[in-house]
C-alpha positions in Angstrom: 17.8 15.5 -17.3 14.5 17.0 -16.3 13.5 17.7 -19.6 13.9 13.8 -20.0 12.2 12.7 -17.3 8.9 15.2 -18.6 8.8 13.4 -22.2 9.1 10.1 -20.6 6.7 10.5 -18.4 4.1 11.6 -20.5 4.7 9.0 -23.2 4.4 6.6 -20.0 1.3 7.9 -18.8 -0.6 8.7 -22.3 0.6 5.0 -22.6 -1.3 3.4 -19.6 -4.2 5.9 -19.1 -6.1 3.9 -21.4 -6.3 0.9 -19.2 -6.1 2.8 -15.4 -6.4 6.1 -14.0 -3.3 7.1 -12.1 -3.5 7.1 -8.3 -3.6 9.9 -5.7 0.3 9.5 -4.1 1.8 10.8 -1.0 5.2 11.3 0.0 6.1 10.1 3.8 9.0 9.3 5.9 10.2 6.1 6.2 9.5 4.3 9.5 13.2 5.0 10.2 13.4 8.4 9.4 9.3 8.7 11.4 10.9 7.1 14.6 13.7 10.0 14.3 11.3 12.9 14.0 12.1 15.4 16.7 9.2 17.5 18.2 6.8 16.1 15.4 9.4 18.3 13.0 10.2 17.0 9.3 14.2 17.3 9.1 15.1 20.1 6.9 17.3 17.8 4.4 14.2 14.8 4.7 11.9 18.0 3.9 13.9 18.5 0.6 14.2 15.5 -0.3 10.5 14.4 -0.4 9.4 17.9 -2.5 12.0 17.3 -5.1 10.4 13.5 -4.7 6.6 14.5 -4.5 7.8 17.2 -8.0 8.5 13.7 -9.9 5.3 12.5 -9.0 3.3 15.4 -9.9 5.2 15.9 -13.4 4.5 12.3 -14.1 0.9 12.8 -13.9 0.4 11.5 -10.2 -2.3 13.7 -8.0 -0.5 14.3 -5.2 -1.2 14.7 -1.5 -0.1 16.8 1.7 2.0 14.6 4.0 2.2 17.6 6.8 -1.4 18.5 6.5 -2.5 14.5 7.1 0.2 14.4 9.9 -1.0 17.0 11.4 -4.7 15.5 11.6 -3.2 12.1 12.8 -1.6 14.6 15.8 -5.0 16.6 16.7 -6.7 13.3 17.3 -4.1 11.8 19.6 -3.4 8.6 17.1 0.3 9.4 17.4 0.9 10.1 20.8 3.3 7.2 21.3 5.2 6.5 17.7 6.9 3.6 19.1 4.1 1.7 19.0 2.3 3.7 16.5 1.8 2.3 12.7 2.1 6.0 10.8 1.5 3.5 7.0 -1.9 2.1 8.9 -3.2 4.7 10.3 -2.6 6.5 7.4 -4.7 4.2 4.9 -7.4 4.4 7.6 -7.7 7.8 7.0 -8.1 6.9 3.3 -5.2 10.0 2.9 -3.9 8.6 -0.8 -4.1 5.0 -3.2 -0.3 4.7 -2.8 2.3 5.7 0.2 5.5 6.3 -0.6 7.8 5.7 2.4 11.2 8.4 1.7 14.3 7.7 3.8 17.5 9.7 3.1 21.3 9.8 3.6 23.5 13.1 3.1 27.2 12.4 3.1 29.8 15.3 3.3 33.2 14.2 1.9 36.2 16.6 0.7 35.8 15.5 -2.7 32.0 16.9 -2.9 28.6 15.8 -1.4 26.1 12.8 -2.0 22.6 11.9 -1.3 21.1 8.3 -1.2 17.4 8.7 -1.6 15.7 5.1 -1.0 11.8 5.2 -1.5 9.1 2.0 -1.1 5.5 2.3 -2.5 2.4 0.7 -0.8 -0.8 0.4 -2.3 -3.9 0.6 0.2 -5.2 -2.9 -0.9 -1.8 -4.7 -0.4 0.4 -4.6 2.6 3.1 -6.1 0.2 5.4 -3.1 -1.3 4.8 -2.5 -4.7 7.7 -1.1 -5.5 11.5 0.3 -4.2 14.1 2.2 -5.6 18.0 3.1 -4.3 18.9 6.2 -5.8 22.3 7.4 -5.2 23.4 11.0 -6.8 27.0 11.8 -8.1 29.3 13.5 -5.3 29.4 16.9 -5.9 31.0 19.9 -4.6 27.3 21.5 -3.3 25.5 21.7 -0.1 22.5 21.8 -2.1 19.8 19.5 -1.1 17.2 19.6 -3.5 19.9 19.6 -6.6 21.4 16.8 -4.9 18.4 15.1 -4.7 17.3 15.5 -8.2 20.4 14.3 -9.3 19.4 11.3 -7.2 16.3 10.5 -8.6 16.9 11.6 -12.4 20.5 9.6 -12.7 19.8 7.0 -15.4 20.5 3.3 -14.8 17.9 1.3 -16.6 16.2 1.1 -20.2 13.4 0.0 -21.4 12.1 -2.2 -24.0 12.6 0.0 -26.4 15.9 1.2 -25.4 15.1 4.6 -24.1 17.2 5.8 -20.9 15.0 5.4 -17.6 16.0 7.6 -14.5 15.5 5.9 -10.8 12.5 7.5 -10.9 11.2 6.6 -14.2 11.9 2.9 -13.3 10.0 3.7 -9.6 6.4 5.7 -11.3 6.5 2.7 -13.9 6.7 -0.1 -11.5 3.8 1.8 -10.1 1.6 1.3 -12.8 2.8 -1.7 -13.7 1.8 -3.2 -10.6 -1.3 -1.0 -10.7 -1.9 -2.3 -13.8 -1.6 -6.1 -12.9 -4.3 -5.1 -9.6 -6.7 -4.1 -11.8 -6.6 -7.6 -14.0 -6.0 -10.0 -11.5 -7.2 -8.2 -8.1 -6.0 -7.7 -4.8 -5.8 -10.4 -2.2 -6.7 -11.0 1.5 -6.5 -13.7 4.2 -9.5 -14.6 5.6 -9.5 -16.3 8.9 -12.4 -17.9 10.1 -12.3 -19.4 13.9 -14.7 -21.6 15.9 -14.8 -20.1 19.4 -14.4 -22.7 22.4 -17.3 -21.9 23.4 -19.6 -21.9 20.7 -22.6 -24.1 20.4 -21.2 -25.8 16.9 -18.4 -26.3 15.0 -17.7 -26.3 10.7 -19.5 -29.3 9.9 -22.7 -28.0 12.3 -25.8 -27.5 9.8 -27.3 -24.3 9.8 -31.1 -24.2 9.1 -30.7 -20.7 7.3 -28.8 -21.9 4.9 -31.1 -25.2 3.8 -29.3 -27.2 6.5 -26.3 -27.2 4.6 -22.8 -27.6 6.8 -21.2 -24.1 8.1 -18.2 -24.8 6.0 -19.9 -25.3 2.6 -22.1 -22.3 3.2 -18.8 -20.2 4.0 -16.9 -21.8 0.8 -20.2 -20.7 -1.0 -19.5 -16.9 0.2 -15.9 -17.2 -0.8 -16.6 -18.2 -4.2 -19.3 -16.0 -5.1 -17.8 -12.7 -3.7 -14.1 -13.2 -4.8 -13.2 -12.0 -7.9 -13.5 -14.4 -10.4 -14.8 -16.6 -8.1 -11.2 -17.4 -7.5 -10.3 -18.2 -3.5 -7.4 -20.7 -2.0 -8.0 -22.5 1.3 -5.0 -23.2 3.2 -6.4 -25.0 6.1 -9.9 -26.7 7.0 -10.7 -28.5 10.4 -13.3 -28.9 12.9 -12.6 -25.4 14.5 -11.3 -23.3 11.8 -10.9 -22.5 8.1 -8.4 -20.5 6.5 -8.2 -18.8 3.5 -4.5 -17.4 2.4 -5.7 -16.3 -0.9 -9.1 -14.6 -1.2 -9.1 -12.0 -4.5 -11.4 -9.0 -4.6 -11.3 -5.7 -6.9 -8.4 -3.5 -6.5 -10.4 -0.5 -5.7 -12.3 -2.3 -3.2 -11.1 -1.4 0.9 -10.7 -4.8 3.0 -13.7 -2.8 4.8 -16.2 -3.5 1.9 -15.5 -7.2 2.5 -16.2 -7.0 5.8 -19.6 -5.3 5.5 -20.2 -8.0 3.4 -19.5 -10.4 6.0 -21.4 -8.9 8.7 -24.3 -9.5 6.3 -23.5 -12.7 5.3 -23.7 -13.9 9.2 -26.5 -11.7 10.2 -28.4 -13.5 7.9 -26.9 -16.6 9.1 -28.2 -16.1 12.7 -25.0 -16.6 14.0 -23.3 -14.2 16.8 -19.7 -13.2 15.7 -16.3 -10.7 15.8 -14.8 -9.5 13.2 -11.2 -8.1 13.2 -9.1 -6.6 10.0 -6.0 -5.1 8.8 -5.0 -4.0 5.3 -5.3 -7.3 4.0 -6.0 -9.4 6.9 -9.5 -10.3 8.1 -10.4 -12.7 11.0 -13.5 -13.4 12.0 -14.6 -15.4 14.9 -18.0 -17.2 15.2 -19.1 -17.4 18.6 
């Protein structure tokens, strides 16, 4: 089976690495199996689990990336001292670690007629706080308390085909999604809400005109932004009054950070003369004129 899961993959990836280069991954715990970490420790069985997981990766082409090393960097500068409140997949993109996280959770099941592993993994893309991809992949029972075979058996069990009718493993169907997705980013482009709010106790409001901007209305001058920094000029507003505008589609490059939009921002109001906040998330940004 691994043999198949080598010539696939390289047909896959001489196949799409005309059109993208492949992104840096890194395997994680999921938030449940995070939450359950004891002393900071990676389970032995989780620790399995995500090699034989992170081996797929790296024989598909992927550049791959330390999870414990990263971790371990997130502990030395406090950000995890409480992980019930703690966001390990934020602060994780903030430390710009990998393109793509792959969240790992994992079930081993002891029966008398032989042992199973469920392997469930969830991809995230650092422009998108949508998942770009999940996979359940459930190995035969068999009579082995080996992990890594176990979880290997997991992964490369075949249950899908593609187009051409070649046999696709769990983790075939996973990578592919990958790029797929990957693939449609780099078309079409990420997107990001944009919030833009009216304090209570600012001066103006949307229709005010501002002087900088050859008197034209705040509203038009922000629309202005919107379409010549989104990609394709392509933005959706989803709401416009008196006090607030908001954008629920706003499209940008896929290799672009939600950061770079905001520095774009800052500039744009700078120039604007106007005070302001601004606030993000992975795809979120809110800005507040004061």
């Amino acid at each position: 089976m691994v043999s198949v899961l080598l010539s696939l993959g390289a047909h896959a990836q001489d196949k799409k690495s005309d059109r993208i280069i492949l992104p840096s991954i890194m395997i994680l715990p999921g938030k449940k199996a995070f939450k359950n970490l004891n002393d900071n420790k990676i389970p032995f069985n989780l620790k399995v689990g995500m090699a034989a997981v992170n081996d797929a990766f790296k024989n598909f082409g992927f550049d791959t990336k330390d999870f414990e090393a990263a971790y371990n960097q997130l502990l030395r500068t406090g950000k995890l001292k409480d992980c019930d409140r703690c966001e390990p997949l934020e602060l994780l993109f903030d430390q710009a670690v990998a393109d793509v996280l792959v969240e790992l959770e994992m079930e081993y099941v002891e029966t008398p007629h032989g042992n199973k592993v469920t392997v469930i993994v969830e991809a995230y893309h650092y422009s998108s706080s949508t998942s770009w991809a999940s996979e359940v992949c459930e190995s035969r029972y068999i009579r082995s308390p080996d992990i890594s075979a176990l979880t290997k058996n997991a992964i490369n069990m075949v249950n899908y085909a593609d187009k051409k009718g070649n046999d696709l493993s769990y983790i075939d169907h996973f990578m592919l999604e990958i790029v797929d997705y990957l693939d449609r980013c780099v078309e079409f482009g990420s997107i990001a809400n944009i919030e833009f709010t009216i304090d209570s106790a600012a001066d103006c409001d949307m229709n005010c005109k501002i002087p900088e901007a050859d008197n034209a209305r705040l509203k038009y001058v922000i629309e202005d932004w919107l379409e010549a920094n989104a990609k394709d000029g392509y933005y959706r507003i989803q709401t416009s009054t008196a006090n607030q505008l908001t954008v629920d589609e706003f499209r940008y490059e896929c290799n672009m950070r939600t950061s770079r939009i905001e520095r774009k921002l800052t500039r744009f109001f700078d120039d604007l003369g106007l005070d302001f906040e601004i606030k993000t998330g992975r795809s979120s940004i809110f800005v507040k004129i004061l």
